[in-house]
C-alpha positions in Angstrom: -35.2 -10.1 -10.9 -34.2 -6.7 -10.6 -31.8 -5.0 -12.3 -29.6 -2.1 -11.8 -27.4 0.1 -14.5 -24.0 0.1 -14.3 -21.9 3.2 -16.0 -17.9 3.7 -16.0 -15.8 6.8 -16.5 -12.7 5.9 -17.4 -12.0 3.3 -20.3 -8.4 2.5 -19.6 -6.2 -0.6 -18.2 -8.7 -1.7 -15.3 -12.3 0.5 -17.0 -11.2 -2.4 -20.2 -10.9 -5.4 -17.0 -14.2 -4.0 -16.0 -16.2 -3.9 -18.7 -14.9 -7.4 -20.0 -15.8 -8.9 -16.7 -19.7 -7.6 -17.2 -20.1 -8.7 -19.9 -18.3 -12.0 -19.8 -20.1 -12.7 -16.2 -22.9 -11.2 -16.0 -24.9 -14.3 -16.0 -22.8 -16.1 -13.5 -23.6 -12.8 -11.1 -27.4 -12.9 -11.1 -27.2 -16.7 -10.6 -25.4 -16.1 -7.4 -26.8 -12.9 -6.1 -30.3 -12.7 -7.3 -29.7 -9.0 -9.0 -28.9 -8.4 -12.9 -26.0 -6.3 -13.4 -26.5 -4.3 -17.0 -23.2 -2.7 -18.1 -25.3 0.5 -19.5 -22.4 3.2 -20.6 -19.3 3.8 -20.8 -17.6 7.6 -20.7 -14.5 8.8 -22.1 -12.6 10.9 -23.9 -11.2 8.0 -26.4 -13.6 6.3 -27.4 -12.2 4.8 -30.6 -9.4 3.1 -29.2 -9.2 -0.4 -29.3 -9.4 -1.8 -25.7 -9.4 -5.8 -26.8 -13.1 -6.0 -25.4 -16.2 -5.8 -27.9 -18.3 -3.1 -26.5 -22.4 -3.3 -27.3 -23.7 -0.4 -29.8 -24.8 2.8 -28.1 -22.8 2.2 -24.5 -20.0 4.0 -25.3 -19.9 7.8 -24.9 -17.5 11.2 -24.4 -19.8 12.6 -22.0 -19.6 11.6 -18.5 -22.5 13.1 -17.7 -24.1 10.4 -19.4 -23.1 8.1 -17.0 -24.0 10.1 -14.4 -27.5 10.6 -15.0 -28.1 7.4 -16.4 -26.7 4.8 -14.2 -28.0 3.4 -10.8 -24.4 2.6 -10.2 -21.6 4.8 -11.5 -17.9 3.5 -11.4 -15.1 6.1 -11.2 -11.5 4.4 -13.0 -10.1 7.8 -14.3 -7.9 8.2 -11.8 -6.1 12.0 -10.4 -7.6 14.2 -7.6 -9.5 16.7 -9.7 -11.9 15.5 -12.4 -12.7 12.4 -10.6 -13.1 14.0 -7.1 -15.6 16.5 -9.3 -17.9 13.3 -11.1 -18.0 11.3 -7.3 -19.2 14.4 -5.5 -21.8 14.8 -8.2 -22.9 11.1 -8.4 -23.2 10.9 -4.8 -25.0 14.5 -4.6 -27.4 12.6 -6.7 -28.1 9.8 -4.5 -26.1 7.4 -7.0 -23.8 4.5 -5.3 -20.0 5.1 -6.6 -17.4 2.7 -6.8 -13.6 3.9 -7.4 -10.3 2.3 -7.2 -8.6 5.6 -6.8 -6.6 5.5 -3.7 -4.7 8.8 -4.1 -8.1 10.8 -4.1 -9.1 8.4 -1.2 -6.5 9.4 0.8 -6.1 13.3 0.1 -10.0 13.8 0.0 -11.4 10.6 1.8 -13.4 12.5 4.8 -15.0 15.1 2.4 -16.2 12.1 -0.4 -17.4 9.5 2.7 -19.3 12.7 4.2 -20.7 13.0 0.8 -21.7 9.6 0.8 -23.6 9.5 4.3 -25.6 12.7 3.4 -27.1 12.0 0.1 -27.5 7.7 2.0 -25.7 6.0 -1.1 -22.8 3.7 -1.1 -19.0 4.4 -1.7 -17.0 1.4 -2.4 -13.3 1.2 -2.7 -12.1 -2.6 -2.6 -9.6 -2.1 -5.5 -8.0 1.1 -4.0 -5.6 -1.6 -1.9 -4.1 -4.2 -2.9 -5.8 -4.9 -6.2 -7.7 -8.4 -6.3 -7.0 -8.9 -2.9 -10.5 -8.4 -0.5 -8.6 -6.6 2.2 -11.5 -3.9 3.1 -14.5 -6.4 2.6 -11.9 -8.1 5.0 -11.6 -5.5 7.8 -14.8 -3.8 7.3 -16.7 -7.2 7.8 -14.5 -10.5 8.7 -12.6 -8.8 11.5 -15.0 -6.6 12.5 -15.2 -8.1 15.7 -11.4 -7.3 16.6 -9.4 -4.7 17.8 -7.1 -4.0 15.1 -3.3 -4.2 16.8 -1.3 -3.7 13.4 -1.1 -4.1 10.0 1.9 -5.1 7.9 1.4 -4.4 4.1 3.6 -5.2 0.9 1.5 -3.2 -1.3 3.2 -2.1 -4.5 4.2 -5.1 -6.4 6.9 -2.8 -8.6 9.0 -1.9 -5.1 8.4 -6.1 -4.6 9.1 -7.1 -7.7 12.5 -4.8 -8.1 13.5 -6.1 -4.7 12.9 -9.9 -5.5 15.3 -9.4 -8.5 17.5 -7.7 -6.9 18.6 -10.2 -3.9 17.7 -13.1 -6.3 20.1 -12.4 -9.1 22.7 -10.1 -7.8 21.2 -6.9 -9.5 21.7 -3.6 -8.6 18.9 -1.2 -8.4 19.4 0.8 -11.7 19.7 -2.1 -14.1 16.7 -3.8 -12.2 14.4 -0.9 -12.2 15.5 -0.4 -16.5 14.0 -4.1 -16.8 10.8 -3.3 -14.9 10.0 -0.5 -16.6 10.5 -2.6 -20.1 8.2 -5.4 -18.8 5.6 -2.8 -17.9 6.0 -2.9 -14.1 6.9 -0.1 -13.5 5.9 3.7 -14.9 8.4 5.7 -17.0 8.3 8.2 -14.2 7.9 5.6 -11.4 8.3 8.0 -8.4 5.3 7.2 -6.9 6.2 3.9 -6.5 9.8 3.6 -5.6 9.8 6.4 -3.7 7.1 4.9 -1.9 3.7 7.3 -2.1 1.6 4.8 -3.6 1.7 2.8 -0.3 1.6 5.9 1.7 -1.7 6.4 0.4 -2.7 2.9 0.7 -1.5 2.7 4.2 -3.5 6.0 5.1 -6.8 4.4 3.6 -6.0 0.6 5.5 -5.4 3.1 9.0 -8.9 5.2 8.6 -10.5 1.7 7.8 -8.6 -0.2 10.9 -9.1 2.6 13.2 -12.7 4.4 12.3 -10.7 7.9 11.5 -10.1 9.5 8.8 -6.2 9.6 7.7 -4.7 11.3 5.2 -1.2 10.5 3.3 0.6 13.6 5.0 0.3 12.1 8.4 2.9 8.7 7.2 6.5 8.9 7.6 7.6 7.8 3.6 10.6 6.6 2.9 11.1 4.7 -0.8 13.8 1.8 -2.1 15.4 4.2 -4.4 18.6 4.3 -1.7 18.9 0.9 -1.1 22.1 -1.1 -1.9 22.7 -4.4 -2.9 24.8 -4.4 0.1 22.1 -4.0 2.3 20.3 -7.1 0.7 23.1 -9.1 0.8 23.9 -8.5 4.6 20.2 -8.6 5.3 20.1 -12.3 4.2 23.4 -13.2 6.0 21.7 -12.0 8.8 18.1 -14.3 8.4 16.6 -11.3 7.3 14.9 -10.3 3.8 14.0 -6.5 3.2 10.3 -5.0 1.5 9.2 -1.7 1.4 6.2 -2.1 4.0 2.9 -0.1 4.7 2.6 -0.3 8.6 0.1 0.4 11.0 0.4 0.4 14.6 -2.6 1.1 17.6 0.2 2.2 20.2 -2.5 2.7 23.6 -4.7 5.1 21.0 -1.8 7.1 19.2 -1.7 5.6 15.8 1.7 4.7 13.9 1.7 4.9 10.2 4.7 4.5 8.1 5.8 3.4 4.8 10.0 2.3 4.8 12.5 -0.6 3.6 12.1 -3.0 6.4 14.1 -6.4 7.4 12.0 -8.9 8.3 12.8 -12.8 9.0 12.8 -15.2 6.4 10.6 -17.1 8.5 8.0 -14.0 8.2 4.9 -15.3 6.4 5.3 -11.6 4.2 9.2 -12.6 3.6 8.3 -15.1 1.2 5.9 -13.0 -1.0 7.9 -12.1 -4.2 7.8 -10.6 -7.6 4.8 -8.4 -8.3 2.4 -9.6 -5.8 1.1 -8.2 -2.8 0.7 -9.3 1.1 -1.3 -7.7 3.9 -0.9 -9.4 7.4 -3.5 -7.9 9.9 -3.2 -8.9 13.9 -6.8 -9.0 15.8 -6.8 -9.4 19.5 -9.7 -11.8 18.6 -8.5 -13.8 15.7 -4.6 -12.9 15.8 -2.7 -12.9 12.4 -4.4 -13.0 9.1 -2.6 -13.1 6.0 -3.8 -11.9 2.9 -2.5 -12.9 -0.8 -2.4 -12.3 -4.1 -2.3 -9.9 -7.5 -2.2 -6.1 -5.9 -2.8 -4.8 -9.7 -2.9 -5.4 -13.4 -6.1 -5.4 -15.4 -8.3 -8.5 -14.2 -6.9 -8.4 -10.4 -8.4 -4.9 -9.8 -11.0 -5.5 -12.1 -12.3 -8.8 -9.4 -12.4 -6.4 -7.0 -13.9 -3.4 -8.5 -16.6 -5.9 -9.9 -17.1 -7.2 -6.4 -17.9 -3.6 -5.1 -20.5 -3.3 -8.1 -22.0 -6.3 -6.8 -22.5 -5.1 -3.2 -24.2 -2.0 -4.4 -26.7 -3.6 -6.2 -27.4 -5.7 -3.6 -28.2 -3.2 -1.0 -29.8 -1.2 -3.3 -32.3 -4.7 -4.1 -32.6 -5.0 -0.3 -32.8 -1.4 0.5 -29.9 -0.9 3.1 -27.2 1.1 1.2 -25.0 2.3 4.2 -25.1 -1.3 5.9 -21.6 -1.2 6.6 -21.1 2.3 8.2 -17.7 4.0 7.4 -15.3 5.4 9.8 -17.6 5.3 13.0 -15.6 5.0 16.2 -11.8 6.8 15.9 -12.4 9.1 19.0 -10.1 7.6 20.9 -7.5 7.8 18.0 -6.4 11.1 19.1 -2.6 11.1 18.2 -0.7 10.4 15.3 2.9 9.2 15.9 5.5 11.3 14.9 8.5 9.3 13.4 10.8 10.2 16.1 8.1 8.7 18.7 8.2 5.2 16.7 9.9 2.3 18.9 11.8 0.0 16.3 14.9 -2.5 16.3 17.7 -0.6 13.5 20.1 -2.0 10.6 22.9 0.3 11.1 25.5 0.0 8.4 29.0 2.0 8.7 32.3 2.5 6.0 34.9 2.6 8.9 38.7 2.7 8.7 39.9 -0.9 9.9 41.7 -0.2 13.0 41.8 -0.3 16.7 39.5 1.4 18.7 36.9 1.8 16.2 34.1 -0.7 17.4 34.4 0.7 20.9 34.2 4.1 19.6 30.5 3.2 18.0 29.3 1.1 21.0 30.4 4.1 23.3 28.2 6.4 21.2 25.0 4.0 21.4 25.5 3.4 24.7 25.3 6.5 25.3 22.1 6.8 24.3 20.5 3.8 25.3 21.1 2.1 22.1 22.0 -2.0 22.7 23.4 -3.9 20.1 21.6 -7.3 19.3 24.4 -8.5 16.5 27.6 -7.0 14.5 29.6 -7.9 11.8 32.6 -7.1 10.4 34.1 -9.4 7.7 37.8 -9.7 8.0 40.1 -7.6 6.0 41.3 -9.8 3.5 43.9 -7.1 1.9 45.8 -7.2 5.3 46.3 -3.2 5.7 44.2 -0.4 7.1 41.7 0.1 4.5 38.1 0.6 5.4 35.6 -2.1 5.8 32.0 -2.2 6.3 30.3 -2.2 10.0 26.8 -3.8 10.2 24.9 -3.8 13.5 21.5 -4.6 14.5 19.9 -3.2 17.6 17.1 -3.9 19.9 14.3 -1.7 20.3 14.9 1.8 21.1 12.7 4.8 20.1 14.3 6.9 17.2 14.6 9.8 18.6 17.6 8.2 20.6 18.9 6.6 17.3 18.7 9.7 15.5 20.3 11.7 18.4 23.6 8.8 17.6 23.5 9.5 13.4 25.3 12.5 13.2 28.3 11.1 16.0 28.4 7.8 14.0 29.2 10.1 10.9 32.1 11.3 12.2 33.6 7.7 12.1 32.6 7.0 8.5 35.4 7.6 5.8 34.9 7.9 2.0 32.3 10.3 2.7 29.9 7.0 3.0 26.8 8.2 5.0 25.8 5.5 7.5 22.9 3.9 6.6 19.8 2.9 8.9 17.1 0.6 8.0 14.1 -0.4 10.5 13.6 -4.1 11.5 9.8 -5.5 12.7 10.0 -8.8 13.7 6.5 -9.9 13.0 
């Protein structure tokens, strides 16, 4: 049986998840695959820390170089754009297959590492830099490769899914919500890259380049996070059938590529609406096979380890069979010439409005839509219980209309809002 040395850098959260999968596993691996996976060394700066995994004498080290050298297969869990972009360039330089679940590098330096990767003939994998345990690029790379990808929906951050679960579920505002998650671990003390929605910017970027045979980078998705959102909206989202996620989303619109990252309503009938608390969906439409939806843990320590574990797997195997690069990356995006601006994106609106409660004002805002092409689909206005002209809230939903024209209505529809209340505009997909 032939075996193959595996050697992380990075000892953290997952690099722990990793290493206790090995080593717990190993022997269930080689039964299925034919190929012994030896957990060889293990690099970083801490190495005295206690990680809640017993680690064999002599695999531990400071000196990723160790790894480097050493390993057949070297596994890349520190995380960042610098130091890590530095150890995969010079593992790949050296002919060595990488695995990494680092999907901010991925997406700011993806072309240059995958370029990397095809020169030197070894393999990059990156199963765990989406969606954590779920197999959504095994998925697309290999299951769907006989489809045209049409779109992709994502919930990908499972802090932005589970703040918004608790939030239309118990009544919560956003503050007190968020304050819980970071307590509970879910979220970072500095949680920016989550709320504010980056992390499935980058996610989305990778799931594009992967759907589309292109390389994208996070810079070309239209990010907006949940930091905004009201319970309001929630609350008038579900009288309306609607529930809202924050959504990666990737369109093929006849060769220009959409890409965006925003709270969305979608129906409560929605396979994604019903996903909740900290995990993660990924619907994928093929004009072959049609919808796919895929489930599960999108991080955490043994989720992402699965999937980083997975990827070690497929290394070894193509190096036993001799055909690292089977699955070529990123091989047919010529057509993809065009990525659409935000303004170019067709979409049905939430529009949400502070108004004074008196005549005139509802054919004042249908005026200004009409005017440019915007039809309403639904409207509500609760009745003013208080029986004088105090302002009330204005909630309409729109059919499709490009948002350039929606855009072109904001700053009239301003002009109608009182209390200095901006109107508020959230996108709908209907799935």
């Amino acid at each position: 049986m032939k075996e193959y040395k595996v050697g992380i850098i990075g000892f953290g959260t997952v690099g722990a998840g990793v290493a206790e999968n090995l080593l717990a596993n190993a022997e269930v691996i080689s039964k299925r695959t034919g190929v012994r996976i030896v957990l060889h060394k293990i690099a970083d700066l801490d190495i005295t820390t206690d990680r809640g995994v017993s680690i064999p004498d002599g695999v531990l080290t400071t000196d990723a170089n160790e790894v480097i050298n050493s390993c057949d297969i070297v596994v890349e869990l520190v995380g960042g754009t610098t130091v890590a972009k530095k150890f995969i360039l010079e593992a790949l330089n050296k002919g060595k297959s990488v695995v990494t679940a680092n999907k901010a590098l991925l997406s700011h330096h993806g072309e240059e590492l995958f370029a990397a990767a095809e020169k030197s003939g070894a393999d990059l994998c990156y199963e765990a830099s989406v969606a954590g345990g779920i197999p959504i690029i095994k998925s697309i790379r290999e299951g769907l490769v006989a489809n045209r990808i049409e779109r992709i929906y994502g919930i990908m951050n499972g802090t932005c899914n589970y703040i918004l679960t608790r939030m239309e579920r118990e009544g919560s505002n956003f503050a007190p919500v968020l304050a819980d998650a970071q307590k509970l671990g879910y979220a970072e003390a500095n949680p920016s890259l989550d709320i504010d929605g980056f992390d499935t910017a980058h996610k989305t970027s990778i799931l594009a380049s992967l759907a589309y045979g292109k390389w994208f980078y996070q810079e070309d998705v239209y990010v907006e996070g949940i930091r905004d959102l009201e319970l309001s909206d929630l609350s008038y989202a579900d009288e309306l059938g609607y529930r809202i996620k924050l959504l990666g989303i990737i369109k093929n619109n006849n060769g220009a590529v959409e890409m965006r990252v925003h709270p969305t309503l979608i129906p409560k009938t929605a396979l994604l609406a019903g996903i909740s608390d900290v995990f993660n969906g990924v619907v994928v439409d093929g004009d072959t096979v049609g919808q796919t939806l895929f489930y599960g843990r999108g991080a955490g320590r043994k989720a992402t380890a699965s999937a980083v574990v997975a990827d070690i797997t497929d290394a070894a195997l193509n190096y036993a069979h001799d055909c690292r690069q089977r699955v070529p990356n990123f091989k047919d995006g010529e057509q993809f010439k065009k990525v659409n601006a935000i303004e170019d994106c067709i979409s049905r609106f939430y529009l949400r409005l502070q108004v004074k409660d008196t005549p005139g004002v509802i054919a004042a805002i249908t005026q200004i839509l009409a005017e440019r092409g915007i039809n309403i689909s639904s409207l509500i206005q609760h009745e003013n219980q208080t029986g004088t002209a105090n302002s009330v809230a204005l909630v309409i939903l729109t059919h499709p209309v490009k948002e350039r024209n929606m855009r072109a209505a904001l700053s009239e529809l301003g002009v109608l809002s009182v209390n200095s209340s901006p109107v508020k505009l959230l996108r709908i997909e209907d799935l």
